[in-house]
N, C-alpha and C positions, 0 to 999 in steps of 0.2 A: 391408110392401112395402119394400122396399131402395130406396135413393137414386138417383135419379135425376141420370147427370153428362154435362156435353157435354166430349168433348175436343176443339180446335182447332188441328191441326198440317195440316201437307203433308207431312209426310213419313211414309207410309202404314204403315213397318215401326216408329215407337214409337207409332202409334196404335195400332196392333196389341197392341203389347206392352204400354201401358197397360188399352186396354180387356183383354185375357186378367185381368192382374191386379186389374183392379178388380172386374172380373165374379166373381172368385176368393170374392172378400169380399162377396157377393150383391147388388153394386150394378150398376144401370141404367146401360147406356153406348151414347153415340150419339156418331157421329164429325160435323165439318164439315173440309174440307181447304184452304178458303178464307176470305176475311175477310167476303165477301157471303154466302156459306152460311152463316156463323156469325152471320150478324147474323138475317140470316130463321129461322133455327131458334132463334135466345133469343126474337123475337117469337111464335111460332106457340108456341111450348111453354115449362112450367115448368120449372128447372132447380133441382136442389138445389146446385148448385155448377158453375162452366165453368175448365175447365185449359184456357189462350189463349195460343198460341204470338207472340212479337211479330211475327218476322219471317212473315210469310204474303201468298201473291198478291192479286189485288184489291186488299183493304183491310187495311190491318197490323194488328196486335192493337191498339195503341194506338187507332188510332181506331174499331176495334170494341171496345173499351172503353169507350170515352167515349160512344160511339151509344147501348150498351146501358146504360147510364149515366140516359138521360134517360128510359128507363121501367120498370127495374128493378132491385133491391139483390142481384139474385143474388149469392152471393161469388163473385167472379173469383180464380181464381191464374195471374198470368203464365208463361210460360215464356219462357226466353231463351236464344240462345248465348253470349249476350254478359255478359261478366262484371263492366265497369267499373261505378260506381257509379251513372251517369247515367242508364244507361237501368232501374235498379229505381227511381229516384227518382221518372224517368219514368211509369212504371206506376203508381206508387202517386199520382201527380200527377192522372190519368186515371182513378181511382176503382179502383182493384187492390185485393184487400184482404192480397193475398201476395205472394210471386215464388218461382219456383228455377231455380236457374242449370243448365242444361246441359252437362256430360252430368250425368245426376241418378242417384239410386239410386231405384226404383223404392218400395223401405222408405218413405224420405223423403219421397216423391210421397203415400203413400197415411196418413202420419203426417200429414201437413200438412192431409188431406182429413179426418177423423177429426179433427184438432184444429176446425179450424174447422167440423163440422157441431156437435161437444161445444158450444161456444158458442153456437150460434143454435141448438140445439134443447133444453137442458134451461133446462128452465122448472121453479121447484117449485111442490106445491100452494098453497102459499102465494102466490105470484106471480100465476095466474093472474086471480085477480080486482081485480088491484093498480093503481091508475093512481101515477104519481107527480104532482105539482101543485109547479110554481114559476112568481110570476108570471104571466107570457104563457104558458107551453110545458107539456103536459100527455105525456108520457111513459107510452103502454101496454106494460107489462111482456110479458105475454103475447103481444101479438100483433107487439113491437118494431117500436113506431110513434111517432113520436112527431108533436107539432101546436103551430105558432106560432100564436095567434089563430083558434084551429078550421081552418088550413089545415097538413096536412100535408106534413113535409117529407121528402125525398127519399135517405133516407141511405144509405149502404153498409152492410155489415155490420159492420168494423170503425168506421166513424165514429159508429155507434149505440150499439157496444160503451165506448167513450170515453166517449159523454156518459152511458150508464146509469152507470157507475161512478162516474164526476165527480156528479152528478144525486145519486146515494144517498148520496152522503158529502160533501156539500153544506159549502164552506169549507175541507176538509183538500186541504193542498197536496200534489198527487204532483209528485216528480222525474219528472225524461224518462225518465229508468233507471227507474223503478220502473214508470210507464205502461207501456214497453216490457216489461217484464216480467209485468204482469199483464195486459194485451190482448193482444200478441202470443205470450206463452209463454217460458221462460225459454231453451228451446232454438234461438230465434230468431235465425237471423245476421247480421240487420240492423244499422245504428246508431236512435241517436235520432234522428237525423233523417227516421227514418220518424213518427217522435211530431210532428215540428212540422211536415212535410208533410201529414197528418191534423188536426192541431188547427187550421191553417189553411183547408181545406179545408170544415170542420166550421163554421167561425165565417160563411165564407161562405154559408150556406144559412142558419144560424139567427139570426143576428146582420143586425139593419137595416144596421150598419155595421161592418163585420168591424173595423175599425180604434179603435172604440172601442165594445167588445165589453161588452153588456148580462148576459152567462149565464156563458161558459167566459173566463175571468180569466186572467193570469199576475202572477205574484207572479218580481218579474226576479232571476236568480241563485239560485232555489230551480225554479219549477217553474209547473205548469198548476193549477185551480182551477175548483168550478165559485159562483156566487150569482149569486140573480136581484135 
């Protein structure tokens, strides 16, 4: 069965031209044209991934990110006209796990969707019956879950992506440049500071006290870390 994606624009002719081309590549495609239709259709239905326009009526992408934020890790990739930094920072502030700037190439749209399902969906056989154990925090490989004290915690896809890495190589310091290179892909045209908007983010939920951070470490002038 092909993937199932929501697109979230108002502008009715690159929904069009999105869903043609995705549909090209045997994936499920359902439109919303607003910001309250796109919040009722991430709750009513599963999404293998939602491409979310910031600017949209009703409700702006960002805060239909951050809604759908509080009951599930779909991957979001923003869309935006806007090019300055603040508003990708924005998105990824808001639980984004991507962006691309507008006007886009269509290639790039459907590269970026393909990169991130590669990641949340190969698991090896090996993995699947794996739990990881540190501590308090119990990390299931397979079903990318992870749990502080038998309560689970809420993560996006790339914040999960982080700590399973951090998590398996337990004490080796990655640079921000290398983070960025192995979660988000080497083709990625972000800065690092999509890494320390993410590792903050991340310490929030799992960390009693983000500020003196029991799990993911920084080690200052080199990089992030993970011990429990």
């Amino acid at each position: 069965m092909g993937k199932k994606i929501l697109v979230v624009d108002d502008e009715k002719l690159i929904v069009k031209g999105i869903r043609f081309s995705l549909e090209q590549e045997g994936m499920e495609v359902e439109a919303a044209y607003d910001g309250e239709e796109a919040l009722e259709k991430a709750k009513e239905k599963e999404y293998d991934i939602i491409l979310l326009d910031i600017m949209l009526p009703k409700l702006d992408g960002l805060q239909v990110c951050q809604q759908i934020r509080e009951f599930s890790t779909v991957p979001i990739i923003m869309l935006t006209a806007k090019g300055d930094d603040m508003d990708k920072i924005m998105g990824l502030e808001y639980g984004a796990d991507d962006y691309i700037t507008k006007p886009f190439n269509i290639l790039e749209v459907k590269a970026r969707i393909k990169a991130i399902m590669r990641r949340t969906s190969l698991v090896s056989e090996k993995e699947k019956e794996a739990v990881l154990e540190a501590g308090t925090m119990k990390v299931e490989l397979a079903e990318r879950r992870v749990y502080i004290e038998e309560k689970e915690m809420n993560l996006t896809s790339k914040e999960y992506d982080l700590l399973e890495l951090l998590v398996k190589n337990t004490n080796h310091v990655y640079s921000r440049e290398k983070l960025l290179h192995l979660v988000w892909g080497a083709d990625y045209p972000g800065d690092v500071r999509t890494v320390d908007v993410h590792i903050r983010r991340l310490r929030e939920k799992i960390e009693k006290n983000p500020s003196e951070p029991k799990f993911v470490h920084t080690k200052w002038g080199v990089g992030y870390y993970f011990r429990a």
